[in-house]
mmCIF file as gemmi writes it, N, C-alpha and C atoms, coordinates in Angstrom:
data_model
loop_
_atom_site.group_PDB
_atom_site.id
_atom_site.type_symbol
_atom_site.label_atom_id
_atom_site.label_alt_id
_atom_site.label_comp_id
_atom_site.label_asym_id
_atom_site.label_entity_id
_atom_site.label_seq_id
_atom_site.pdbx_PDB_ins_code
_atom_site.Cartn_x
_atom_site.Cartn_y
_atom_site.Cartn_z
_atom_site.occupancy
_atom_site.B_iso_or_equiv
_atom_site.pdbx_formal_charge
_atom_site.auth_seq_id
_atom_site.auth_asym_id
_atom_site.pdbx_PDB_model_num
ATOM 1 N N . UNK Axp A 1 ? 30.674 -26.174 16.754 1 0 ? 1 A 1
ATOM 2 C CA . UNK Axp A 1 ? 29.598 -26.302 15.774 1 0 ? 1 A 1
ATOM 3 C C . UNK Axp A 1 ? 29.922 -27.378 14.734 1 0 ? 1 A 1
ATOM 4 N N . UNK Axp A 2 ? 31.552 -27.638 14.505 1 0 ? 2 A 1
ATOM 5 C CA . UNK Axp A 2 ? 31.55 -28.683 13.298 1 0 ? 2 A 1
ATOM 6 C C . UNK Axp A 2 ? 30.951 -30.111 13.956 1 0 ? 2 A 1
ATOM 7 N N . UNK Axp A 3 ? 31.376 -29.828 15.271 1 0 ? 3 A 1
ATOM 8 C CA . UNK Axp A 3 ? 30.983 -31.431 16.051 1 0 ? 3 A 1
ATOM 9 C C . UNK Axp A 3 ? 29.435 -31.777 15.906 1 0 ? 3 A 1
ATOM 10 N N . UNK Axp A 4 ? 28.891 -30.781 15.851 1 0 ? 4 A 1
ATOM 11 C CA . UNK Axp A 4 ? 27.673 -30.876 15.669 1 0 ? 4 A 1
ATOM 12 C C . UNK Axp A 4 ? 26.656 -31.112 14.571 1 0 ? 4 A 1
ATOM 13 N N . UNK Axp A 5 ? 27.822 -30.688 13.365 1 0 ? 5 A 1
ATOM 14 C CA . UNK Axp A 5 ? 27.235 -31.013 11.755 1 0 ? 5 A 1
ATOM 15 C C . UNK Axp A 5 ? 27.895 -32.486 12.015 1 0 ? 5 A 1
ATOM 16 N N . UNK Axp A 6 ? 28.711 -32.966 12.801 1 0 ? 6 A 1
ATOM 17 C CA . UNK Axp A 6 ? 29.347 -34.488 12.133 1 0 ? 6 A 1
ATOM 18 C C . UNK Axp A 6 ? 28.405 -35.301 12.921 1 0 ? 6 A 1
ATOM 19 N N . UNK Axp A 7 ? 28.163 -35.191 14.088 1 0 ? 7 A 1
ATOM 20 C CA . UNK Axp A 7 ? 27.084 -35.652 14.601 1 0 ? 7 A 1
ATOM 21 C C . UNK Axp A 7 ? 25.739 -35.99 14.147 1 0 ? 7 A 1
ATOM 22 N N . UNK Axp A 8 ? 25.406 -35.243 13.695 1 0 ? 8 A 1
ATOM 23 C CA . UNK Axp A 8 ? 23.655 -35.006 13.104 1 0 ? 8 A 1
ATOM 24 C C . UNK Axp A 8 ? 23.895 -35.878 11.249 1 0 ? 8 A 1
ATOM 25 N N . UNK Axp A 9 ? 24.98 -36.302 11.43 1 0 ? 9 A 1
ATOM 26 C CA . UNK Axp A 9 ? 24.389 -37.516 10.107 1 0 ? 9 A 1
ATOM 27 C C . UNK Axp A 9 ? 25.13 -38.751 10.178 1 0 ? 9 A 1
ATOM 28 N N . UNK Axp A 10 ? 24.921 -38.688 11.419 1 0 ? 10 A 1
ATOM 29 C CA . UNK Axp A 10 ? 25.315 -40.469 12.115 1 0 ? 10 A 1
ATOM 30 C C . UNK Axp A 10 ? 23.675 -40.931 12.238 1 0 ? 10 A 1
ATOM 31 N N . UNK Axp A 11 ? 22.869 -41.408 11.018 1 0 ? 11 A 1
ATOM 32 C CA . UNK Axp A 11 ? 22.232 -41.848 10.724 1 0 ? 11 A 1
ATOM 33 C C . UNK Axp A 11 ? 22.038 -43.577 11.309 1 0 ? 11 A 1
ATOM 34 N N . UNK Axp A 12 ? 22.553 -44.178 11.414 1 0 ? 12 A 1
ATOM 35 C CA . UNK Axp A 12 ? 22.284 -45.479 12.424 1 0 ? 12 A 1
ATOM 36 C C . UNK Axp A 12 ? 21.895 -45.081 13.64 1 0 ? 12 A 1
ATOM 37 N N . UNK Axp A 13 ? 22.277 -44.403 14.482 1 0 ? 13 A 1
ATOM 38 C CA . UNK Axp A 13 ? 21.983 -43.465 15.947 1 0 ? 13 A 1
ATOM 39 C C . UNK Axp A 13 ? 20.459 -43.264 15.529 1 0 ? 13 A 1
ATOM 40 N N . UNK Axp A 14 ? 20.3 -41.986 14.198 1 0 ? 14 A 1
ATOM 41 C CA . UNK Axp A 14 ? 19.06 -41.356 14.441 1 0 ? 14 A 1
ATOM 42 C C . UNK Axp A 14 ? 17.862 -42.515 14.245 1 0 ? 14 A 1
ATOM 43 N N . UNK Axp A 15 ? 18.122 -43.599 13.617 1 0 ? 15 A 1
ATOM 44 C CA . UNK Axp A 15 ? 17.174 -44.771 13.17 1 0 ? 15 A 1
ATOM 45 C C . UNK Axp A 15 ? 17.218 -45.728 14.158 1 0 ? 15 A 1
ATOM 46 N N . UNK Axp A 16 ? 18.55 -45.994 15.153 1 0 ? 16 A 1
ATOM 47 C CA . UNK Axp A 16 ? 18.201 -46.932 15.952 1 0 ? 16 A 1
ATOM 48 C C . UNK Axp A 16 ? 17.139 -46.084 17.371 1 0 ? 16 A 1
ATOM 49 N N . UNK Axp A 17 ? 17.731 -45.008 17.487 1 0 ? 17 A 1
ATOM 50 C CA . UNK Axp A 17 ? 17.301 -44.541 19.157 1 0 ? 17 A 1
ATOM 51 C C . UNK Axp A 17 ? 15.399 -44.145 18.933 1 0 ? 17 A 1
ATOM 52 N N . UNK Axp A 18 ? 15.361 -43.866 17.343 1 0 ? 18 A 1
ATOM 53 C CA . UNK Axp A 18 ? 14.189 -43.384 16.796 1 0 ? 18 A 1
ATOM 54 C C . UNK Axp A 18 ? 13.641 -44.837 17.005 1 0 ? 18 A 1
ATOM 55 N N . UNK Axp A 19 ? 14.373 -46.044 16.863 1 0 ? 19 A 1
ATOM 56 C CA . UNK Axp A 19 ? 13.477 -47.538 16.923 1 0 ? 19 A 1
ATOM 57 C C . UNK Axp A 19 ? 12.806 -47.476 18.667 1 0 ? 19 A 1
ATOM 58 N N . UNK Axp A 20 ? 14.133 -47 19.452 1 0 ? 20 A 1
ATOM 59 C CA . UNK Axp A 20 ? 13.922 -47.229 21.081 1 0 ? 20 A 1
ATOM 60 C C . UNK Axp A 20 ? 12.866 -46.352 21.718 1 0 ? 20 A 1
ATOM 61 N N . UNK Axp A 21 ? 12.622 -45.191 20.885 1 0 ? 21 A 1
ATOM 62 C CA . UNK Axp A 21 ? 11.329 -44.645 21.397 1 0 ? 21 A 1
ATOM 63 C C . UNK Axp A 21 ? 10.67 -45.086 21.085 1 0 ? 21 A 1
ATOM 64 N N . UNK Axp A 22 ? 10.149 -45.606 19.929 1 0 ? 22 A 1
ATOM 65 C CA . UNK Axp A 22 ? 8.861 -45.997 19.599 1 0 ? 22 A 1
ATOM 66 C C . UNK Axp A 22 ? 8.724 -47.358 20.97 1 0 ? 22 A 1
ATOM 67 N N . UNK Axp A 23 ? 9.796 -48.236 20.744 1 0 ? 23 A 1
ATOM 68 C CA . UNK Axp A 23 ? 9.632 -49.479 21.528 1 0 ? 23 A 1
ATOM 69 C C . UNK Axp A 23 ? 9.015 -49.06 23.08 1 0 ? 23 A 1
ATOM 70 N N . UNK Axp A 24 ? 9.642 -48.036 23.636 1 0 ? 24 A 1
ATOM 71 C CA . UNK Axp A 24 ? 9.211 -47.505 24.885 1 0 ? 24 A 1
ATOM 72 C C . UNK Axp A 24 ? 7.947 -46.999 24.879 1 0 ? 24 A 1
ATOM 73 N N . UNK Axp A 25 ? 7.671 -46.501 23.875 1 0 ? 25 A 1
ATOM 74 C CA . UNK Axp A 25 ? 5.925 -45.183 23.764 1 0 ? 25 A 1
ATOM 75 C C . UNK Axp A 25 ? 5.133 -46.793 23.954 1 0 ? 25 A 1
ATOM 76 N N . UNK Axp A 26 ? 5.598 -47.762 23.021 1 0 ? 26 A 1
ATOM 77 C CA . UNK Axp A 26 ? 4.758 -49.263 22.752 1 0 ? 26 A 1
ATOM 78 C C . UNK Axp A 26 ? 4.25 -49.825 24.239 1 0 ? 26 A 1
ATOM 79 N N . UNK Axp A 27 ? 4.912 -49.112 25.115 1 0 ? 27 A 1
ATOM 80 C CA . UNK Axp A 27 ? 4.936 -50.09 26.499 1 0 ? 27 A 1
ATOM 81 C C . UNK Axp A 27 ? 3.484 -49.392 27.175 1 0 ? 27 A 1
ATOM 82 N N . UNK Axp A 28 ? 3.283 -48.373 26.541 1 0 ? 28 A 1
ATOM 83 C CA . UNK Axp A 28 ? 2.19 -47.509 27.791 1 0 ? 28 A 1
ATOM 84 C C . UNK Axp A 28 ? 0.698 -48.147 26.9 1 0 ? 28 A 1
ATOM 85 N N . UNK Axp A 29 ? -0.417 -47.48 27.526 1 0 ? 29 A 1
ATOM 86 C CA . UNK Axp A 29 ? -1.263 -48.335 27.115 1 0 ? 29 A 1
ATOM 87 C C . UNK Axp A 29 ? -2.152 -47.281 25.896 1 0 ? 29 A 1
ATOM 88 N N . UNK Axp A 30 ? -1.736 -45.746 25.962 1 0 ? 30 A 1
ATOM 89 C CA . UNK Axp A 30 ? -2.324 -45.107 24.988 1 0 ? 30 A 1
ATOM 90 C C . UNK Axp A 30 ? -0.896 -43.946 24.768 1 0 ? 30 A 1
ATOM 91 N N . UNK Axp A 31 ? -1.203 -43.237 23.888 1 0 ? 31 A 1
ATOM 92 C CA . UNK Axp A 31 ? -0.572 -42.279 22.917 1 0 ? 31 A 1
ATOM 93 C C . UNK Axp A 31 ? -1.047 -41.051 23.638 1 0 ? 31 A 1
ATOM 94 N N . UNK Axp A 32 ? 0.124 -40.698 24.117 1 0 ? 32 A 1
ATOM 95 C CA . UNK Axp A 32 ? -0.28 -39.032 24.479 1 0 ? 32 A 1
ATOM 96 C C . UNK Axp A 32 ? 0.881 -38.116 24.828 1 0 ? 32 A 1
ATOM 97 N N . UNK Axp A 33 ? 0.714 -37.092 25.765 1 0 ? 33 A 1
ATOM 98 C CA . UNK Axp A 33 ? 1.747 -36.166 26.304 1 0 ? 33 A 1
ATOM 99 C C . UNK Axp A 33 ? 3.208 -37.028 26.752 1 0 ? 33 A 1
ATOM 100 N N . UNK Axp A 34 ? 2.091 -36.804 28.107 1 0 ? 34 A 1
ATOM 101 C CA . UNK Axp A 34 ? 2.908 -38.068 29.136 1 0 ? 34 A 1
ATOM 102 C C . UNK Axp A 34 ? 3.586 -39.168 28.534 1 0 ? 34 A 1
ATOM 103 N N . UNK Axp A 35 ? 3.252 -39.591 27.48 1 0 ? 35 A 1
ATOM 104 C CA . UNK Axp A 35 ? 3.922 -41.067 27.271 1 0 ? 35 A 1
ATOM 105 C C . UNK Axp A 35 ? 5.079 -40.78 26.264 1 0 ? 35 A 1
ATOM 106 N N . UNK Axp A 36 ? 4.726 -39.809 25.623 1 0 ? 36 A 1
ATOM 107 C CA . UNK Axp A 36 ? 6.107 -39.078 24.378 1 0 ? 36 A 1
ATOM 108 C C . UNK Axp A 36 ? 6.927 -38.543 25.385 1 0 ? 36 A 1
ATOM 109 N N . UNK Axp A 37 ? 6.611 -37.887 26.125 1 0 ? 37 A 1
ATOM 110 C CA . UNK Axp A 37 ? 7.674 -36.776 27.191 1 0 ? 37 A 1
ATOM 111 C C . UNK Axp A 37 ? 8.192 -38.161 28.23 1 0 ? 37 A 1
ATOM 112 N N . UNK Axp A 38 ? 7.813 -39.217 28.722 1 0 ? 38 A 1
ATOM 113 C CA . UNK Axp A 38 ? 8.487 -40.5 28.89 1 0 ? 38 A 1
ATOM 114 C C . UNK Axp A 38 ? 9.465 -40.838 28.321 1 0 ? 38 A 1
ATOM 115 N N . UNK Axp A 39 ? 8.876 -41.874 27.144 1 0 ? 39 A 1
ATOM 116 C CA . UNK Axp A 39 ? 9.626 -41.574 26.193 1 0 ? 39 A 1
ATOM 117 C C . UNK Axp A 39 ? 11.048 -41.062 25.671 1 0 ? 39 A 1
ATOM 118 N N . UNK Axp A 40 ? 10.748 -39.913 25.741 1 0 ? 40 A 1
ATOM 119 C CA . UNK Axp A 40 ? 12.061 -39.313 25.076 1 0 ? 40 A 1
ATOM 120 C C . UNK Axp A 40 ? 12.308 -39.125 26.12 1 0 ? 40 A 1
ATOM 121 N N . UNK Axp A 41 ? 12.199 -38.896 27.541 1 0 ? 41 A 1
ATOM 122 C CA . UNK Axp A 41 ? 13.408 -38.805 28.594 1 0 ? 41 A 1
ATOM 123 C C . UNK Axp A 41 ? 13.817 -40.079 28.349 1 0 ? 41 A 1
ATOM 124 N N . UNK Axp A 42 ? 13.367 -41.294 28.602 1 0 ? 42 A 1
ATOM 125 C CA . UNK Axp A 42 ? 13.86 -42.626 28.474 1 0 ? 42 A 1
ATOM 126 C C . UNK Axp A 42 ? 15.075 -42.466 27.174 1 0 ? 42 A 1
ATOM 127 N N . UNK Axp A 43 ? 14.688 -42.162 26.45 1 0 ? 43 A 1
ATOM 128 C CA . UNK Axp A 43 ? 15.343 -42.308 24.815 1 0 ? 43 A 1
ATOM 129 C C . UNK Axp A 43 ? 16.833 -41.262 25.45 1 0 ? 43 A 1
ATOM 130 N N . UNK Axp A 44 ? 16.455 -39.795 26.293 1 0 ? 44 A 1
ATOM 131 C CA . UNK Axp A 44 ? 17.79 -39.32 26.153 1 0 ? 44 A 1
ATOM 132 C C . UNK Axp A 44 ? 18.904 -39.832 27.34 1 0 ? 44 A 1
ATOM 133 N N . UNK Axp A 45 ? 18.159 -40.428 28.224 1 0 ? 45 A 1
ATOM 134 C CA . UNK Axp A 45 ? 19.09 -41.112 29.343 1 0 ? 45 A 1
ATOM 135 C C . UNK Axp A 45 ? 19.869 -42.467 28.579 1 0 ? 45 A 1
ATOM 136 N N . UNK Axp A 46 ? 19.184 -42.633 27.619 1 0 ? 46 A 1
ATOM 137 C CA . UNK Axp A 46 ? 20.185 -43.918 27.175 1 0 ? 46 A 1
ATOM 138 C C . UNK Axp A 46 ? 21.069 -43.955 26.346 1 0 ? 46 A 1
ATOM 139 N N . UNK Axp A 47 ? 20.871 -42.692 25.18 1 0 ? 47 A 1
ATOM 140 C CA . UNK Axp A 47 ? 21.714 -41.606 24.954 1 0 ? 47 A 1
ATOM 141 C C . UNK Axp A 47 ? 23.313 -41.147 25.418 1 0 ? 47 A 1
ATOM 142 N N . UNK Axp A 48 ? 22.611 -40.802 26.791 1 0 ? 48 A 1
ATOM 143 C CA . UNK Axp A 48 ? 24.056 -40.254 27.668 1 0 ? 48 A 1
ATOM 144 C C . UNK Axp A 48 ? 24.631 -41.574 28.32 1 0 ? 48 A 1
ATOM 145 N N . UNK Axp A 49 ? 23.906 -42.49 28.595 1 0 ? 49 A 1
ATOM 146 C CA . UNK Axp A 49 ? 24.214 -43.835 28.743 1 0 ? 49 A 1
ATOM 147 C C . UNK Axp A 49 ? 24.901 -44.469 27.907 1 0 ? 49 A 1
ATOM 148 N N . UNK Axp A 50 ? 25.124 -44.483 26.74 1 0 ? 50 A 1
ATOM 149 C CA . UNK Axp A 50 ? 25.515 -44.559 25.692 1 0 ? 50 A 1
ATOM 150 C C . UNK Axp A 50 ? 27.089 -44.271 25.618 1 0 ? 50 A 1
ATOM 151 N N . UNK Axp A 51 ? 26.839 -42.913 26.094 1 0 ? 51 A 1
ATOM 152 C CA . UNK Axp A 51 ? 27.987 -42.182 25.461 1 0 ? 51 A 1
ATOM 153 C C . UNK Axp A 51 ? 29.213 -42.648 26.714 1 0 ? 51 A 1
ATOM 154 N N . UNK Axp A 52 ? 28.765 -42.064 28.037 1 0 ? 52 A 1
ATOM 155 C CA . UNK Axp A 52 ? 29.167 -42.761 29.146 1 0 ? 52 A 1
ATOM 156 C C . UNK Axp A 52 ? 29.626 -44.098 28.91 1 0 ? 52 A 1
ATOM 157 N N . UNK Axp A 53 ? 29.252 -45.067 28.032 1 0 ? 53 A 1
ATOM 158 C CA . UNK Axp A 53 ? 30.117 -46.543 28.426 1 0 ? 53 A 1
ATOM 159 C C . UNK Axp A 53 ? 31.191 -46.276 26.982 1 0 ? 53 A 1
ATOM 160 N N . UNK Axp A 54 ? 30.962 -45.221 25.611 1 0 ? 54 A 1
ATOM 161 C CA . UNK Axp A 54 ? 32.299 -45.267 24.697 1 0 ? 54 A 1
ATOM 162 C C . UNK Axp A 54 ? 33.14 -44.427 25.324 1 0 ? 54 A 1
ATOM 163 N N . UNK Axp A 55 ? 32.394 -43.573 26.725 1 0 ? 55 A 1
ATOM 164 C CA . UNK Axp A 55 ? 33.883 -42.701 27.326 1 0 ? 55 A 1
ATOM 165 C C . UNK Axp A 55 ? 34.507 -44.098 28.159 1 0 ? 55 A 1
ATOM 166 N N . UNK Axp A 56 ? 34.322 -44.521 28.922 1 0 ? 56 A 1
ATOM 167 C CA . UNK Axp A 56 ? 34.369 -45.739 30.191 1 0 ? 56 A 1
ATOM 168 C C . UNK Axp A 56 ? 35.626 -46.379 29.748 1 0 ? 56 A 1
ATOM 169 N N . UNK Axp A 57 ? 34.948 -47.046 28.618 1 0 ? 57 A 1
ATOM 170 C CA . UNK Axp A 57 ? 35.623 -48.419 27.634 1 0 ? 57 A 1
ATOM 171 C C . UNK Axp A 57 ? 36.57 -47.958 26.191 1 0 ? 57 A 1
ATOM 172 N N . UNK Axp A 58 ? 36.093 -46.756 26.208 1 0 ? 58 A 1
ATOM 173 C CA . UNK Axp A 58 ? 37.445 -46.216 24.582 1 0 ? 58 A 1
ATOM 174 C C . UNK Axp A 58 ? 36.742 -46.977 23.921 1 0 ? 58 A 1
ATOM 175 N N . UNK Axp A 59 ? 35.827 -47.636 23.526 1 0 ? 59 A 1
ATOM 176 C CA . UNK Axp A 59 ? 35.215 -47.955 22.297 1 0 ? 59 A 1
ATOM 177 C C . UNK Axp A 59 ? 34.834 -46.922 21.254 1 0 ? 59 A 1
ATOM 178 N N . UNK Axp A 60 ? 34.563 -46.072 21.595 1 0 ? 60 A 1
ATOM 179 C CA . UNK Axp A 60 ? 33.72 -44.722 20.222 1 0 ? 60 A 1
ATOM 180 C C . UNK Axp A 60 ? 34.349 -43.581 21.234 1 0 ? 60 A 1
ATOM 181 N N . UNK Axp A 61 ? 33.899 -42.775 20.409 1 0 ? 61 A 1
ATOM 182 C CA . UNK Axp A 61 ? 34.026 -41.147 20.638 1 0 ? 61 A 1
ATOM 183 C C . UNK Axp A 61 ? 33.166 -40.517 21.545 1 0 ? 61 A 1
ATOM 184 N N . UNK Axp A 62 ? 33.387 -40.123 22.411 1 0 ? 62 A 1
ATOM 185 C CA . UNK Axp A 62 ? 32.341 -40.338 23.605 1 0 ? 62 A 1
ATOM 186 C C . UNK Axp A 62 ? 32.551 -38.498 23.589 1 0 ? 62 A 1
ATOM 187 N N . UNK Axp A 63 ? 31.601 -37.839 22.976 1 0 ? 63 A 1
ATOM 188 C CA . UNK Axp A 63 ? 30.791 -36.73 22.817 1 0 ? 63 A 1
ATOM 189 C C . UNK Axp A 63 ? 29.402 -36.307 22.947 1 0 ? 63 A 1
ATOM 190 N N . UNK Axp A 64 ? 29.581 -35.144 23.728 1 0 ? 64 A 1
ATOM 191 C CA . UNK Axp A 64 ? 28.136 -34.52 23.599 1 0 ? 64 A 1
ATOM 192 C C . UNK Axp A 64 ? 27.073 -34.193 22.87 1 0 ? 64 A 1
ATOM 193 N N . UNK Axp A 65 ? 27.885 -33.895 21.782 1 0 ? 65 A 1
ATOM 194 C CA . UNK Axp A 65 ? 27.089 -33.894 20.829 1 0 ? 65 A 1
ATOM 195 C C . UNK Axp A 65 ? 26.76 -34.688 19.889 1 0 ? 65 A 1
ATOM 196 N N . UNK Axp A 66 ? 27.326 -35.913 20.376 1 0 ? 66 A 1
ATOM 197 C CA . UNK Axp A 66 ? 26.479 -37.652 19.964 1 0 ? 66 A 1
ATOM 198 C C . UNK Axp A 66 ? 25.129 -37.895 20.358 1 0 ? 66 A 1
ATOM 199 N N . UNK Axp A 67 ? 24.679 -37.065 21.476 1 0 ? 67 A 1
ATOM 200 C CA . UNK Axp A 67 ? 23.741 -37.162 21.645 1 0 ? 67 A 1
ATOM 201 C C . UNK Axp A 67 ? 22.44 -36.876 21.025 1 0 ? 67 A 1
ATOM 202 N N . UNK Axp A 68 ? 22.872 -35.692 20.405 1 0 ? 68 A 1
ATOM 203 C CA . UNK Axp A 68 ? 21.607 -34.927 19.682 1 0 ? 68 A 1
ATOM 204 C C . UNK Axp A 68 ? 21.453 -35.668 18.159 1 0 ? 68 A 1
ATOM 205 N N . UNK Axp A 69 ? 21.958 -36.834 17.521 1 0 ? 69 A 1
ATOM 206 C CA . UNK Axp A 69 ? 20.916 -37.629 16.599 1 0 ? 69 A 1
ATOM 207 C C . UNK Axp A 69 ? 20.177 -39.134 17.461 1 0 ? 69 A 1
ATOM 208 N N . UNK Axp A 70 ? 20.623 -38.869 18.57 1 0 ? 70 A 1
ATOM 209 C CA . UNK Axp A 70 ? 19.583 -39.872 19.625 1 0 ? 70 A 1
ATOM 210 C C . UNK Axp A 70 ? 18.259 -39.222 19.641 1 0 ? 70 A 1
ATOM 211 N N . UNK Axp A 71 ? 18.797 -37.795 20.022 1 0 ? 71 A 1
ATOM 212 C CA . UNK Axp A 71 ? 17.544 -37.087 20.353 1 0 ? 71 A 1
ATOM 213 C C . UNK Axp A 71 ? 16.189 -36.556 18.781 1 0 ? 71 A 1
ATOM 214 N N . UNK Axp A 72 ? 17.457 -36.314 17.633 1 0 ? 72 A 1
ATOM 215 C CA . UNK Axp A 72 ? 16.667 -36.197 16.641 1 0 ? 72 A 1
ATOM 216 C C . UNK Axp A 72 ? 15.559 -37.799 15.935 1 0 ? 72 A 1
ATOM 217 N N . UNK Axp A 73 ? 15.93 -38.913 16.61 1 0 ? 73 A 1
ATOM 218 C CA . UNK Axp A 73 ? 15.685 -40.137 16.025 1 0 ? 73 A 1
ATOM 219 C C . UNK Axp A 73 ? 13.883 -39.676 16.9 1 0 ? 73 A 1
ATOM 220 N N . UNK Axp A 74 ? 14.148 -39.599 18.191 1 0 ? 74 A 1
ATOM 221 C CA . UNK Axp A 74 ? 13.096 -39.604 19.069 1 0 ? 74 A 1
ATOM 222 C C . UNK Axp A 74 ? 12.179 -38.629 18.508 1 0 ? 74 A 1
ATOM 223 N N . UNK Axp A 75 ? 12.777 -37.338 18.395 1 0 ? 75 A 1
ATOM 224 C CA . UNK Axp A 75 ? 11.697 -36.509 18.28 1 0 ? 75 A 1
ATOM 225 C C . UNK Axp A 75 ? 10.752 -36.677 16.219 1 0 ? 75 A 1
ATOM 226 N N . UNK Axp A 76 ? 11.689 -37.435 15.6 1 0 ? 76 A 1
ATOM 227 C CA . UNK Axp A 76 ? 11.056 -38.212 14.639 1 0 ? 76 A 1
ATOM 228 C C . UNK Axp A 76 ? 10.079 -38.976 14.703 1 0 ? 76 A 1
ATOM 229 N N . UNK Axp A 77 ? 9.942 -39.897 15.524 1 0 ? 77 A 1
ATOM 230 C CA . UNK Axp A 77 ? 9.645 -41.019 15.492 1 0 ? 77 A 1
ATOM 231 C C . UNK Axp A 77 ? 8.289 -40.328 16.313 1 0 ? 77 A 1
ATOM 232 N N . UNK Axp A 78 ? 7.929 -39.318 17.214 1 0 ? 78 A 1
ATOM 233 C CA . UNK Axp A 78 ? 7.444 -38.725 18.35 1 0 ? 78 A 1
ATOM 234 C C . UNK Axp A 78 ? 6.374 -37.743 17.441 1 0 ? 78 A 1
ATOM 235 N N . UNK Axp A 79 ? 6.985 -36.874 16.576 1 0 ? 79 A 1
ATOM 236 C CA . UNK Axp A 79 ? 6.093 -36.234 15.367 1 0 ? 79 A 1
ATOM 237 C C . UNK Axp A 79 ? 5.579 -37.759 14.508 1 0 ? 79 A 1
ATOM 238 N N . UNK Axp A 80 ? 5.478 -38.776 14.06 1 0 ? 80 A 1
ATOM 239 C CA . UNK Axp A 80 ? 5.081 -39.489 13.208 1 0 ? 80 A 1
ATOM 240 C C . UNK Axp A 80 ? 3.867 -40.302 14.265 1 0 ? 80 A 1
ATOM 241 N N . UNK Axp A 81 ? 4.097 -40.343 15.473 1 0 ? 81 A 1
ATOM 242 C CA . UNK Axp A 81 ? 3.399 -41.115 16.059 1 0 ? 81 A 1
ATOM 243 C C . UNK Axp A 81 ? 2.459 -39.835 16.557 1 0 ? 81 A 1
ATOM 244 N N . UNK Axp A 82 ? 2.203 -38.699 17.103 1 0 ? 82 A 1
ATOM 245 C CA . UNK Axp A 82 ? 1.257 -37.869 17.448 1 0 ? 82 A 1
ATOM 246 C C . UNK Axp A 82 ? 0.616 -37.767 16.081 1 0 ? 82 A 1
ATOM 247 N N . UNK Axp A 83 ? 1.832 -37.989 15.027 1 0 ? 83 A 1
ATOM 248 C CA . UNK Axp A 83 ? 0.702 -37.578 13.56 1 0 ? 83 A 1
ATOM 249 C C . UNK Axp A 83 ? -0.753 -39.057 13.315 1 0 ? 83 A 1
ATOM 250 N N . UNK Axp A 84 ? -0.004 -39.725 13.839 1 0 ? 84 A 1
ATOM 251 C CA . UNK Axp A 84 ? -0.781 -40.862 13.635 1 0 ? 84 A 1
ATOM 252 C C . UNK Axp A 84 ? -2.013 -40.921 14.305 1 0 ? 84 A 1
ATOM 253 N N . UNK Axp A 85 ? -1.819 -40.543 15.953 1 0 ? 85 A 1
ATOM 254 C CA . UNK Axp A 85 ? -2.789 -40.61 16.528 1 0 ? 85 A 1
ATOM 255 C C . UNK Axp A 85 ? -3.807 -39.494 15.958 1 0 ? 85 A 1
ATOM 256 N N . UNK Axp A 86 ? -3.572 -38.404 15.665 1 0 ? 86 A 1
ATOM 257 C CA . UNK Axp A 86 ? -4.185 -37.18 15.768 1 0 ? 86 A 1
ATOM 258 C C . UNK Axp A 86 ? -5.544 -37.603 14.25 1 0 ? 86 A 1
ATOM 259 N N . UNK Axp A 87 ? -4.62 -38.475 13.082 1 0 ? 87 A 1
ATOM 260 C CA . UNK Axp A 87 ? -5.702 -38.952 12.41 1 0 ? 87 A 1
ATOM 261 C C . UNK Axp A 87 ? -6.611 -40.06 12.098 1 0 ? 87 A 1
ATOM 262 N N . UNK Axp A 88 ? -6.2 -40.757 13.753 1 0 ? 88 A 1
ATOM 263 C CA . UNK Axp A 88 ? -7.285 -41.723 14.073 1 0 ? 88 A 1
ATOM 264 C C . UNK Axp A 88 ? -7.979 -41.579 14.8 1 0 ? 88 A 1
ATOM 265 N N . UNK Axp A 89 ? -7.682 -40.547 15.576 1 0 ? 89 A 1
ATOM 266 C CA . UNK Axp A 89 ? -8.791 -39.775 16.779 1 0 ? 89 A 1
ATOM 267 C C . UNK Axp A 89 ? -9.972 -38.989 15.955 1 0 ? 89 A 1
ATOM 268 N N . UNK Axp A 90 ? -9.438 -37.946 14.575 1 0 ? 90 A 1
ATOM 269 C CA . UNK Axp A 90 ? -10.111 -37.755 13.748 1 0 ? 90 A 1
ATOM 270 C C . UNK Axp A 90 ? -11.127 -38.351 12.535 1 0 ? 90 A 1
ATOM 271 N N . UNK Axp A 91 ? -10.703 -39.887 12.74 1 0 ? 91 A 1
ATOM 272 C CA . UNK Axp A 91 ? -11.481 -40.375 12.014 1 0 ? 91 A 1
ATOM 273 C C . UNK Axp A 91 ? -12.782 -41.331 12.647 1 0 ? 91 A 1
ATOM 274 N N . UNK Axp A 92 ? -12.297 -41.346 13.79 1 0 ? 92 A 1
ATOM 275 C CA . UNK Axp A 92 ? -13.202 -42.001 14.959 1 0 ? 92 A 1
ATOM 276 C C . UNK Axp A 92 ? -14.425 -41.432 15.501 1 0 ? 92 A 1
């Protein structure tokens, strides 16, 4: 559990991987289920991808639970963008 509080405020992670979803959701042609649940699979394979090349190479700390401010960046970025759509669909 401590690995998991040290994890969750590696704040560059949660802001960059939170950048890589959005960049990925950007690729589809509308905002929806399917394209968030994309998305964040995309966002968590690169994640473990991630972690996989600081285990590989000894560059970083290659933990599991590095993963989960990848995953918190996404599911940020994933609530701000359904929020978005939901009040332009409503205003339309």
């Amino acid at each position: 559990m401590e690995n998991v509080g040290l994890s969750l405020t590696k704040i560059p992670h949660v802001m960059l991987f939170g950048f890589f979803f959005l960049l990925t959701a950007a690729q589809f042609d509308r905002i929806d289920r399917i394209t968030l649940a994309w998305s964040g699979l995309a966002t968590l394979i690169m994640g473990f991808l991630v972690e996989l090349e600081e285990g590989a190479t000894r560059t970083g700390n290659c933990r599991l639970t590095d993963v989960l401010p990848d995953i918190l960046g996404a599911l940020i970025v994933g609530a701000l963008l359904m929020s978005i759509t939901s009040i332009r669909r409503r205003g339309a």
